[in-house]
Residue, then its C-alpha position, 0 to 999 in steps of 0.5 A: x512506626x516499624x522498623x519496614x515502614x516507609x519513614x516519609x512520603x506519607x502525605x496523608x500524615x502529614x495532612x492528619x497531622x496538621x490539620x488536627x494541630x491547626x484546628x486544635x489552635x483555632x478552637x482556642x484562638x478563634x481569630x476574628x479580625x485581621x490582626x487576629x487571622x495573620x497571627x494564625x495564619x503564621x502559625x499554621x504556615x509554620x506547623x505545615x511546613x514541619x510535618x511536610x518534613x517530619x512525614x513527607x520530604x526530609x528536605x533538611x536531612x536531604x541537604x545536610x546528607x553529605x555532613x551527616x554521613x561524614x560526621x555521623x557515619x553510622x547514622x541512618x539518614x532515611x530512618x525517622x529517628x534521624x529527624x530528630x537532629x538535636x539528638x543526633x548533634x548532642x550524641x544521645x543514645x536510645x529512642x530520641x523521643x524519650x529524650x530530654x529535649x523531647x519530654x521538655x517540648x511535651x511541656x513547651x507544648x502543654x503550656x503553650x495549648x493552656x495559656x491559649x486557651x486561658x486567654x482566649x475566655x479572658x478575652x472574649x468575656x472583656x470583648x463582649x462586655x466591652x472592657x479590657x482583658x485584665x484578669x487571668x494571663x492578662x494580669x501577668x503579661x499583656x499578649x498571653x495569646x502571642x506568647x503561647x504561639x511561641x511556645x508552641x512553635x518553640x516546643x516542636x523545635x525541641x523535636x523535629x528542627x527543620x532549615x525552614x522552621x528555624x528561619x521561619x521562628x525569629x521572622x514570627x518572633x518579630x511579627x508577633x512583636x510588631x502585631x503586639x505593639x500595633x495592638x497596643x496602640x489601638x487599645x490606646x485609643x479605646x481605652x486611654x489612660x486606663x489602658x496606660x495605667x494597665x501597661x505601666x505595671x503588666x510587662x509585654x511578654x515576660x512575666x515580672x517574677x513574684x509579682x501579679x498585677x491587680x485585676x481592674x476592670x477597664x472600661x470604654x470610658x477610663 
């Protein structure tokens, strides 16, 4: 972007933008049932309402003006760059988008798109054949595909927080949870006592470090 160049109002951006992350999501996630579309349809709520702020209305510089302006007088407000606050706040110097924070949320992100893919063909191959998800993420933790949503959301957080996304980030945090543990009780019971060996040695969300689960396939009738 030029130094000319308009940093928001472009609402053409801000449609490009989303709807290049949100069909990259969906090619991998590929939600089928409603558990399935709730869980993308959080995540797609969360990506708009970034890049409406990231190229549209800096609603989040545009409430927080009159402290910035007074705690950071040199500041910018209307440049893009100000959008990135976590700079601003940690006094960097230079071009924030090679900072620290935003080479980490590359990583957040990369991981995150991986792991999603990863457990999706996981998924779908033990759906088709009528068996539970073991192999792959699923022998470290038992919702791969809700932990690589979060890492992507907490990866553009690390570039471009927002009011709206900030709030929005612990209420998905609890709803994937609740999605998780609802889950966990339909595989119950289709799986039984399979599925309740398959979860006393593979932890929800955090992998158990050093250690990997046996890959066992689960059928129906375990």
């Amino acid at each position: 972007m030029t130094p000319n160049a308009p940093a928001y109002g472009l609402w053409l951006l801000v449609i490009f933008n989303s709807a290049i992350f949100i069909m990259f999501a969906f090619s991998f996630f590929k939600p089928a049932t409603p558990r399935d579309w709730r869980t993308f349809s959080a995540f797609s709520a969360f990506i708009v309402a970034l890049f409406a702020e990231m190229y549209g209305f800096p609603l989040t510089i545009y409430l927080l003006s009159g402290w910035l302006q007074t705690r950071y007088p040199n500041l910018d407000i209307l440049s893009h760059n100000s959008g990135h606050l976590w700079s601003t706040l940690l006094g960097e110097k230079g071009d924030p988008h090679f900072s620290v924070l935003h080479v980490a949320s590359y990583v957040f992100l990369g991981y995150g798109f991986y792991l999603l893919s990863s457990a999706w063909n996981v998924l779908y191959h033990a759906q088709r054949s009528g068996r539970l998800a073991t192999a792959g993420p699923y022998t470290r933790i038992r919702h791969p595909q809700y932990v690589a949503f979060v890492l992507i959301l907490f990866g553009f957080l690390l570039q471009w927080p927002t009011l709206l996304t900030l709030v929005m980030f612990p209420l998905l945090l609890v709803m994937y949870r609740r999605l998780a543990v609802t889950e966990e009780s339909e595989m119950r019971a289709q799986f039984g006592n399979g599925y309740h060996r398959y979860i006393q040695r593979t932890p929800r969300f955090f992998p158990a470090l050093g250690k990997t689960a046996p890959v066992t396939k689960i059928g129906n009738n375990s």
